[in-house]
FIMARBA-908775 format. One line per field, with one value per residue: x, y, z negated of N, C-alpha, C, CB in turn; residue in three letters; residue number from 1. Coordinates in steps of 0.2 Angstrom, whole numbers, plus 2048, in hexadecimal, padded with zeros to 3 digits. Glycine has a CB too. Layout:
BEGIN
n_east: (X  ...)
n_north: (Y  ...)
n_up: (Z  ...)
ca_east: (X  ...)
ca_north: (Y  ...)
ca_up: (Z  ...)
c_east: (X  ...)
c_north: (Y  ...)
c_up: (Z  ...)
cb_east: (X  ...)
cb_north: (Y  ...)
cb_up: (Z  ...)
residuo: (ALA  ...)
num: (NUM  ...)
end
This chain:
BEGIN
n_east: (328  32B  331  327  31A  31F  31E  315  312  318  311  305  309  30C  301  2F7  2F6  2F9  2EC  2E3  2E7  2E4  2D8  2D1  2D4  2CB  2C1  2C1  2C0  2B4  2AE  2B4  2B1  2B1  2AC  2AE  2B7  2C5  2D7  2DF  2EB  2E9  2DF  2E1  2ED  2E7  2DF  2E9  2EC  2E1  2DE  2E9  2E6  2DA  2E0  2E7  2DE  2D6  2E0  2E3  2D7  2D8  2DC  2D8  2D1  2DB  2E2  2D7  2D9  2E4  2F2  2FA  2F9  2EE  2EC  2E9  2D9  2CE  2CD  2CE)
n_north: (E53  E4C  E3F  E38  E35  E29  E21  E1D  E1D  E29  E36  E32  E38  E46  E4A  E47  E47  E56  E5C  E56  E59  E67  E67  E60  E6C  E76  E6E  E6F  E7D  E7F  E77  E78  E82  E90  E8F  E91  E98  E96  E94  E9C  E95  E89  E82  E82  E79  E6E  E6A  E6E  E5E  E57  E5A  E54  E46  E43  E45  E39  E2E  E31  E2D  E1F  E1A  E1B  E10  E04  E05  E05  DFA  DF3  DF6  DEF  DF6  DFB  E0A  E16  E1F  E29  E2F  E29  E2B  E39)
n_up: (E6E  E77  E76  E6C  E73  E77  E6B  E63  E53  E51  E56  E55  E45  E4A  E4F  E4D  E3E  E38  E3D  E37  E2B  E2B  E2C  E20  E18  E1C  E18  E0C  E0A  E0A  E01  DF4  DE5  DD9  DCB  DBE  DBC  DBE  DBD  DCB  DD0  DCB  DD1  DDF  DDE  DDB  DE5  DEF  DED  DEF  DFE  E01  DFE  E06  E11  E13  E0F  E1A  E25  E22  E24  E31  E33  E39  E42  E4B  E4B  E51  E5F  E61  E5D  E4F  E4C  E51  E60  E6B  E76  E72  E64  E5F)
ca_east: (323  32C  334  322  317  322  322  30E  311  318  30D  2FF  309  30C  2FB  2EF  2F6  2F8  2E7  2E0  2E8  2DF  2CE  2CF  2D4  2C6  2BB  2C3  2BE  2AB  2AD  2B7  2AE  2B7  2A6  2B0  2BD  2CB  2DD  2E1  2EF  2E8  2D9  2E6  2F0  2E2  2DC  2ED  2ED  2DA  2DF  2F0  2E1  2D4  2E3  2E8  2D8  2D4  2E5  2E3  2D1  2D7  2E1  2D3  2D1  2E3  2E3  2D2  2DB  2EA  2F5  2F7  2F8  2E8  2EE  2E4  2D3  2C7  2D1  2D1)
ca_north: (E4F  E45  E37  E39  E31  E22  E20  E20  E22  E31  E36  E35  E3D  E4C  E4E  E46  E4A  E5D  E5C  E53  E5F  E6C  E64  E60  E72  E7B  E6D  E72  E83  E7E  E72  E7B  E88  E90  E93  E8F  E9C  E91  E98  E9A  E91  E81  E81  E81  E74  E69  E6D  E68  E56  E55  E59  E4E  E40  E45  E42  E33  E2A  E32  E2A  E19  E18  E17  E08  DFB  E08  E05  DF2  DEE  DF7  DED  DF8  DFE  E10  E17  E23  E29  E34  E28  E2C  E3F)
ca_up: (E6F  E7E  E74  E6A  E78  E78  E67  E5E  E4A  E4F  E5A  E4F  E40  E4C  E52  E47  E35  E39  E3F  E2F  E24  E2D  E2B  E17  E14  E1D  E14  E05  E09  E0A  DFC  DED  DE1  DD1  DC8  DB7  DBB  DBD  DC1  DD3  DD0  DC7  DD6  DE3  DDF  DDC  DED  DF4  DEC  DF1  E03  E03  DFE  E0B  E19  E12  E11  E23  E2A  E23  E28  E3A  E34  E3A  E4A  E4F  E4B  E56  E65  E64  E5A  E48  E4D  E55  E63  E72  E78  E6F  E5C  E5F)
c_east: (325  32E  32D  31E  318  321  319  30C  315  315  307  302  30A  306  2F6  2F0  2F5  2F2  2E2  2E1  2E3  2D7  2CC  2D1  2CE  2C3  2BA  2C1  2B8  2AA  2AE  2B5  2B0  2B0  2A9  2B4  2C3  2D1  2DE  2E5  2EE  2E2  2DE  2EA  2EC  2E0  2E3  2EE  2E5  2DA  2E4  2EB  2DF  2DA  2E5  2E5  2D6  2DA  2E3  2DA  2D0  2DB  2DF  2D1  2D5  2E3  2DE  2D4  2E4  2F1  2F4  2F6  2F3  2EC  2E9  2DC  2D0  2C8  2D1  2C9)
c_north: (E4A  E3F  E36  E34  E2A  E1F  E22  E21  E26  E33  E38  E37  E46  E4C  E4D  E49  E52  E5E  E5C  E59  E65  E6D  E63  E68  E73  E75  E6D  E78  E84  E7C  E78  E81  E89  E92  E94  E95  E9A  E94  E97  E95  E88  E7F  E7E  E7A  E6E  E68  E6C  E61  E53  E54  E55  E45  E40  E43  E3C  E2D  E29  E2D  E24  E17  E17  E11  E04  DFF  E05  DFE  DED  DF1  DF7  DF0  DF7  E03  E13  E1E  E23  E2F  E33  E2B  E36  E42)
c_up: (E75  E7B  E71  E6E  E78  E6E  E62  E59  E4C  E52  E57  E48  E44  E4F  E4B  E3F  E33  E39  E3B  E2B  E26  E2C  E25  E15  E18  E1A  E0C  E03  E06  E03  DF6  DEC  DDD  DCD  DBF  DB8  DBA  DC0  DC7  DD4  DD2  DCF  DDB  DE4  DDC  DE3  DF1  DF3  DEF  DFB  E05  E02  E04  E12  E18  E13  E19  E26  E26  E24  E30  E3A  E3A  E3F  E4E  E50  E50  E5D  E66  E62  E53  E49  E52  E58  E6B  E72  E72  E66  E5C  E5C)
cb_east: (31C  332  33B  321  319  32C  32A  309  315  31E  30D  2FA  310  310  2F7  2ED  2FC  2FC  2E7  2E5  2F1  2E0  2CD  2D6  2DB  2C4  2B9  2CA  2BE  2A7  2B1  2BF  2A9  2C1  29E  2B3  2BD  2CB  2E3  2E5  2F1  2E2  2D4  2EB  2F7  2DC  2D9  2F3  2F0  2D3  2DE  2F9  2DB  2D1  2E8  2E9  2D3  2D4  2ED  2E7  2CD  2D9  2E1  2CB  2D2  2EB  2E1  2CA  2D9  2E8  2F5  2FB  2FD  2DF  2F4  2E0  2CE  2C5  2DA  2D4)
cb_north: (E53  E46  E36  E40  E32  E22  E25  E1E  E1E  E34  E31  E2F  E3B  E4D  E4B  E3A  E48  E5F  E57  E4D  E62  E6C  E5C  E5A  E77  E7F  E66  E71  E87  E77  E6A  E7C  E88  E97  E8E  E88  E9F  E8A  E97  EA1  E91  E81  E87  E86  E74  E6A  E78  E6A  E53  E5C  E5D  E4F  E40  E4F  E46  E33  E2C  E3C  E2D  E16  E1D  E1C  E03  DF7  E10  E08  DEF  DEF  DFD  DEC  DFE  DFD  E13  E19  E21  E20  E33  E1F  E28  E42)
cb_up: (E71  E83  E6D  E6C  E7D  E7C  E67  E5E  E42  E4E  E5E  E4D  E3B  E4F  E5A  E45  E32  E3E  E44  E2C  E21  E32  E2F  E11  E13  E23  E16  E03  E0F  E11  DFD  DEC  DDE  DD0  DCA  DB5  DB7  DC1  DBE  DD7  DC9  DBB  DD9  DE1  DDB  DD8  DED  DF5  DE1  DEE  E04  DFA  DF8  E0B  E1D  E0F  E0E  E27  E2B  E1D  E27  E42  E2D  E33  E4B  E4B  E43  E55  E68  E6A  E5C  E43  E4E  E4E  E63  E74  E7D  E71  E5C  E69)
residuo: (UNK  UNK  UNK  UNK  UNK  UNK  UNK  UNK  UNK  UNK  UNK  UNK  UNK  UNK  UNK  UNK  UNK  UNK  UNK  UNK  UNK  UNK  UNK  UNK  UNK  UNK  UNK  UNK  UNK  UNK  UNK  UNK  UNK  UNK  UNK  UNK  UNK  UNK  UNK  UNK  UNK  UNK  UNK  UNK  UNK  UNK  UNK  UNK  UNK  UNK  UNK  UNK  UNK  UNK  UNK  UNK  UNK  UNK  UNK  UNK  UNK  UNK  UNK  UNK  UNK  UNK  UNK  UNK  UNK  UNK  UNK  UNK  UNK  UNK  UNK  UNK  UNK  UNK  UNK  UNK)
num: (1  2  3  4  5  6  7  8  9  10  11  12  13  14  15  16  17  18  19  20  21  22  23  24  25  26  27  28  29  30  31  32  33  34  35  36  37  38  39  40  41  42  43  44  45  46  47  48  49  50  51  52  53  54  55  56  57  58  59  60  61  62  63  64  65  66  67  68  69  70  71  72  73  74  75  76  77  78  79  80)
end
């Protein structure tokens, strides 16, 4: 993390995105039901392209964060 600091697209891939993924799976926990009976499998890997979405959207939704404080990458307290 020392080069890190100096350096804010990576900075926010090592915090924020880890962070993210964390946050779409437990709302994938809340969210996803197999009321059909669907193979563990087939759920699964739905449930990881739903959460590879869910942090994707979340990170370019702080595009227009990062650009009105003078960056492109949103880094700092107020983003946390």
């Amino acid at each position: 993390m020392n080069n890190a600091t100096r350096n804010a697209p990576l900075t926010y891939v090592a915090i924020y995105v880890p962070v993210r993924i964390v946050e779409w799976m437990i709302l994938r926990v809340f969210i996803t039901r197999n009321p059909l009976g669907v193979a563990r499998e087939t759920l699964w890997a739905k449930s990881a392209f739903w959460v590879a979405g869910g942090v994707v959207i979340s990170c370019l939704a702080d595009l227009p964060l990062g650009v009105m404080e003078g960056g492109i990458v949103p880094i700092g307290r107020p983003f946390c």
